[in-house]
C-alpha positions as CSV (number, residue, x, y, z in Angstrom):
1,X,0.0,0.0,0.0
2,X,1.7,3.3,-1.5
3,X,0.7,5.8,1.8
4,X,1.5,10.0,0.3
5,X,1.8,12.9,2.6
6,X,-1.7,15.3,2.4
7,X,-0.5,18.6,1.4
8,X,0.3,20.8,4.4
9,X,0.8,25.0,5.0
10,X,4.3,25.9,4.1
11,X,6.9,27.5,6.0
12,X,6.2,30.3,4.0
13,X,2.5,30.7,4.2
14,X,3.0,30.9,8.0
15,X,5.4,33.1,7.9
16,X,3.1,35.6,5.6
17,X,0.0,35.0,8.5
18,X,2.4,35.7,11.0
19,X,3.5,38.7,10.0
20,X,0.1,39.7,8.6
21,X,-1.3,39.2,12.3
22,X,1.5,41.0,13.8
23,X,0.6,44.0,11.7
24,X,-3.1,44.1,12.9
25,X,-1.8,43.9,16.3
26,X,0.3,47.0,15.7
27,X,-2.1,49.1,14.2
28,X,-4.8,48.1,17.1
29,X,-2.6,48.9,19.8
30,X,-0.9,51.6,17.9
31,X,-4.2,53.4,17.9
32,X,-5.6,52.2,21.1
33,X,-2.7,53.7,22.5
34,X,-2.6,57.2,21.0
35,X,-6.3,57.6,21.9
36,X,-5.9,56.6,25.3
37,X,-2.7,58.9,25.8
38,X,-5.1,61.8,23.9
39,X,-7.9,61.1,26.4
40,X,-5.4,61.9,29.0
41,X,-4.5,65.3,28.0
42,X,-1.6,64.7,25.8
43,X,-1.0,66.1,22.4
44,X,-0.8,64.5,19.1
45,X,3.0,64.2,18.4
46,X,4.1,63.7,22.1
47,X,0.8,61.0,22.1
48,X,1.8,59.1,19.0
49,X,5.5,59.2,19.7
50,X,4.8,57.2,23.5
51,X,2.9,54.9,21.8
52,X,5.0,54.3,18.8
53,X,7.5,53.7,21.4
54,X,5.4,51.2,23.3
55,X,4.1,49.8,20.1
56,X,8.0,49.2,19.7
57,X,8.4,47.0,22.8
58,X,5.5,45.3,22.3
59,X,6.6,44.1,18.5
60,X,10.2,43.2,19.7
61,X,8.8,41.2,22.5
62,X,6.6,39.2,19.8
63,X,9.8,38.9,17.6
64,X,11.9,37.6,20.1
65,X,9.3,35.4,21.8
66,X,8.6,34.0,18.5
67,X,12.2,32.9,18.1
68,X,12.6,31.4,21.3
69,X,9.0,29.2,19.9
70,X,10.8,28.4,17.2
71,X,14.1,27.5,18.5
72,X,12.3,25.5,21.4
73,X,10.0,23.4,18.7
74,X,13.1,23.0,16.4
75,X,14.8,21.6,20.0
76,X,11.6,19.3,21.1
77,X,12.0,17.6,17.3
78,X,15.6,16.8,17.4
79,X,15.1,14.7,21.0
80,X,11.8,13.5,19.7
81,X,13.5,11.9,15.9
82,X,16.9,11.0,18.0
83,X,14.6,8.9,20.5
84,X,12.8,7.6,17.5
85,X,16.0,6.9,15.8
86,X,15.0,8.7,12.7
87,X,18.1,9.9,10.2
88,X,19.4,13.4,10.1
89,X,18.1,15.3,7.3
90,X,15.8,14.0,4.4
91,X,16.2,10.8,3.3
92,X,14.0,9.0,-0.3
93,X,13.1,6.1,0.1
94,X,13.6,3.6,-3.3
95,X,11.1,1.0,-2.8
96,X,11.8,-2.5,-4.0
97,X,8.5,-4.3,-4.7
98,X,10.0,-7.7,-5.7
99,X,12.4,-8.3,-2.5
100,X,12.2,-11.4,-0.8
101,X,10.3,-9.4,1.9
102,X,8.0,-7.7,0.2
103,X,6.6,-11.1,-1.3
104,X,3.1,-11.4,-0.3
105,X,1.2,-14.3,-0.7
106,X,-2.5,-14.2,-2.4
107,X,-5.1,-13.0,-0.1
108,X,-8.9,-14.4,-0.5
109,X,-9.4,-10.8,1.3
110,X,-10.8,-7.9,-0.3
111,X,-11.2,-4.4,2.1
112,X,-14.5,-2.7,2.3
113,X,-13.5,0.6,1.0
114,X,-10.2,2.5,0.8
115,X,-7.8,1.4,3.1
116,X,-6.4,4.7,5.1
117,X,-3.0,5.1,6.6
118,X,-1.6,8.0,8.6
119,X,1.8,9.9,7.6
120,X,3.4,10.1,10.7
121,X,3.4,14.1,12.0
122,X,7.5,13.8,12.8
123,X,9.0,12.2,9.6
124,X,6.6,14.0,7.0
125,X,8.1,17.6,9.1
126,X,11.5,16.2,8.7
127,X,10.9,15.2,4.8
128,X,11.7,11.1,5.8
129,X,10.0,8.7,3.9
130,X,10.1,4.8,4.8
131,X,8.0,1.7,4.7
132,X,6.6,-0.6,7.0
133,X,6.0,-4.3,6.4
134,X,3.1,-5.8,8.4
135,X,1.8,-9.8,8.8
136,X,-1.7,-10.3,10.0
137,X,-4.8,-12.6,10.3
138,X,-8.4,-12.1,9.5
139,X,-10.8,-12.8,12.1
140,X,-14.3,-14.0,11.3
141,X,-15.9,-10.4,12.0
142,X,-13.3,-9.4,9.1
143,X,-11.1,-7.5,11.3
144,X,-7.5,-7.5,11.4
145,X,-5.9,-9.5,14.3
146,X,-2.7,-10.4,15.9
147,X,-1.0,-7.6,13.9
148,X,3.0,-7.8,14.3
149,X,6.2,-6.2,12.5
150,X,8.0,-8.0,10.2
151,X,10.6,-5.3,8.8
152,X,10.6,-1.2,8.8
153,X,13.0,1.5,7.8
154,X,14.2,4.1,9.2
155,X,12.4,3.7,12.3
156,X,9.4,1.7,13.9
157,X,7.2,4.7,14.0
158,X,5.7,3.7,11.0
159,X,4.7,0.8,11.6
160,X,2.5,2.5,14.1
161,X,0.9,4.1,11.3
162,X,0.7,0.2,9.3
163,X,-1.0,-1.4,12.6
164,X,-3.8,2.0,13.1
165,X,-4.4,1.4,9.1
166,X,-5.3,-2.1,9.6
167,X,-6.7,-2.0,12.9
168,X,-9.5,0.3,11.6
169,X,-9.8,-1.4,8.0
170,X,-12.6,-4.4,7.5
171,X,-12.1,-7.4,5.6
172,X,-14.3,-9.6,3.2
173,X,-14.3,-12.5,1.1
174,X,-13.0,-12.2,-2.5
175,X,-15.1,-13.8,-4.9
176,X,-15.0,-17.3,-5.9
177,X,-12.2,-17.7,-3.2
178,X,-12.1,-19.9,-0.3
179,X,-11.9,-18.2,3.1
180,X,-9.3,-20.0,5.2
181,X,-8.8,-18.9,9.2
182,X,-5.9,-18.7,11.0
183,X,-3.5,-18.4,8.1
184,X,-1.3,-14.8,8.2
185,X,-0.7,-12.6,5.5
186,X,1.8,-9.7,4.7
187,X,0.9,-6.5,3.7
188,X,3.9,-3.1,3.0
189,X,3.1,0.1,3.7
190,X,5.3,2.8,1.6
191,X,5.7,6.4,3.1
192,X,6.3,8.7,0.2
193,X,6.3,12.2,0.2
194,X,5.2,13.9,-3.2
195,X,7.4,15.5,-5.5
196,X,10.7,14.6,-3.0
197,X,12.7,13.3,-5.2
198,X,13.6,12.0,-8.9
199,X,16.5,10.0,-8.5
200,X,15.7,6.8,-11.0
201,X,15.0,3.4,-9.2
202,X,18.0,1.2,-9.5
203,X,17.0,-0.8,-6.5
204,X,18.9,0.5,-3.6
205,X,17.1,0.9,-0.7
206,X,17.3,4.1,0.6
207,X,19.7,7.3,-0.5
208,X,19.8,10.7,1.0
209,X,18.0,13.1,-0.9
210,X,20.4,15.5,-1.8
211,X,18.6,17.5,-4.6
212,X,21.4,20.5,-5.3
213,X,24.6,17.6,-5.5
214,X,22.5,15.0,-8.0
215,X,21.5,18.8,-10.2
216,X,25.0,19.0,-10.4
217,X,26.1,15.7,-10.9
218,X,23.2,15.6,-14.1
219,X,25.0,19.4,-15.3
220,X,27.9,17.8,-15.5
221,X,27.2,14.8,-17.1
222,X,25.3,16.7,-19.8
223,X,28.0,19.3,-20.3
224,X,30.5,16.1,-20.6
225,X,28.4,14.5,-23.0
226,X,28.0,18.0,-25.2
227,X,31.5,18.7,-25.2
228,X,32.4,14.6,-26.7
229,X,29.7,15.7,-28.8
230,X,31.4,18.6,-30.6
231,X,34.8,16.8,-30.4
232,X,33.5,13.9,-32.3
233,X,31.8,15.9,-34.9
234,X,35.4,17.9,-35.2
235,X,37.2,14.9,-36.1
């Protein structure tokens, strides 16, 4: 089962709200303040230079609280993937459907309705992709049972993932196939994350994704292969 990450709000786009909602706060209090210094007796430039002042404070406190947020979160996800013993960085995932364990035998099982699986919060963040293998039985209600891991990379935390799919999936008869309890089947989960990476499938299993280096690695093979080119038509 090929499992994609839903499309989630950019580093960017929060960026843009969060400076967009720190600019309503300014004007608000800007001009909360200057009326309420006006009420007081003050006049206009001594009123709006106190509260452009204050304004001031306010906004560098947001700032620098904001920065401690974001150093604290960037903090709380390096213990969380180091205790999950998830790589460092990104890493693509090349996906080997005809390895010995990926073989799955034929299942007389068919789901009712799309099966759903979970991209795990932490490795879609960190731009991880994996896969989970998972071997099962079918109970007579049709629900998954005795669920346990057979093989997962990088980390267990997707099998997690494989085993809530299952657990909420239902099971019934193909047809024209005969139903037989007790016996376990295998089932892989693949974690891919859209658009990550286009290295082509040779059949490793996993390479970092390092976008810029393989750019320039196909620059230079081109630029090679132009310049051999133009000698050979030289000749």
């Amino acid at each position: 089962m090929l499992v994609r990450a839903t499309r989630t709000v950019s580093t960017w786009i929060l960026r843009a709200l969060f400076y967009a909602a720190l600019f309503l706060v300014v004007v608000i209090v800007h001009q909360g303040l200057t009326a309420a210094l006006r009420e007081q007796g003050l006049n206009g430039s001594l009123s709006l230079l106190i509260s452009g002042a204050l304004v001031l404070i306010v906004v560098l406190a947001l700032v620098q609280a904001s920065t401690w947020l974001r150093q604290w979160l960037h903090e709380r996800r390096e213990l969380m993937r180091a205790r999950l013993r998830l790589p460092v960085g990104p890493t693509s995932l090349i996906w080997q459907p005809n390895s010995e364990l990926a073989q799955t035998s034929p299942m007389p099982w068919a789901t009712i309705g799309p099966m759903r699986a979970r991209y795990p919060g932490l490795p879609r963040r960190l731009e991880i992709e994996g896969y989970a293998i998972a071997e099962f039985e079918v109970s007579a209600s049709g629900r998954a049972k005795n669920i346990h891991l057979v093989d997962a990379w990088p980390s267990d935390i997707f099998f997690k993932s494989a085993k809530e799919a299952l657990q909420q999936a239902r099971f019934e008869p193909s047809l024209d196939e005969h139903v037989r309890y007790g016996a376990s089947y295998r089932m892989p989960f693949v974690f891919r994350l859209p658009g990550s990476s286009k290295l082509v499938e040779k059949g490793a299993r996993a390479k970092t994704l390092r976008p810029i280096w393989h750019a320039t690695q196909r620059l230079v093979k081109n630029v090679s292969a132009q310049a051999a080119e133009a000698r050979a038509r030289g000749r």
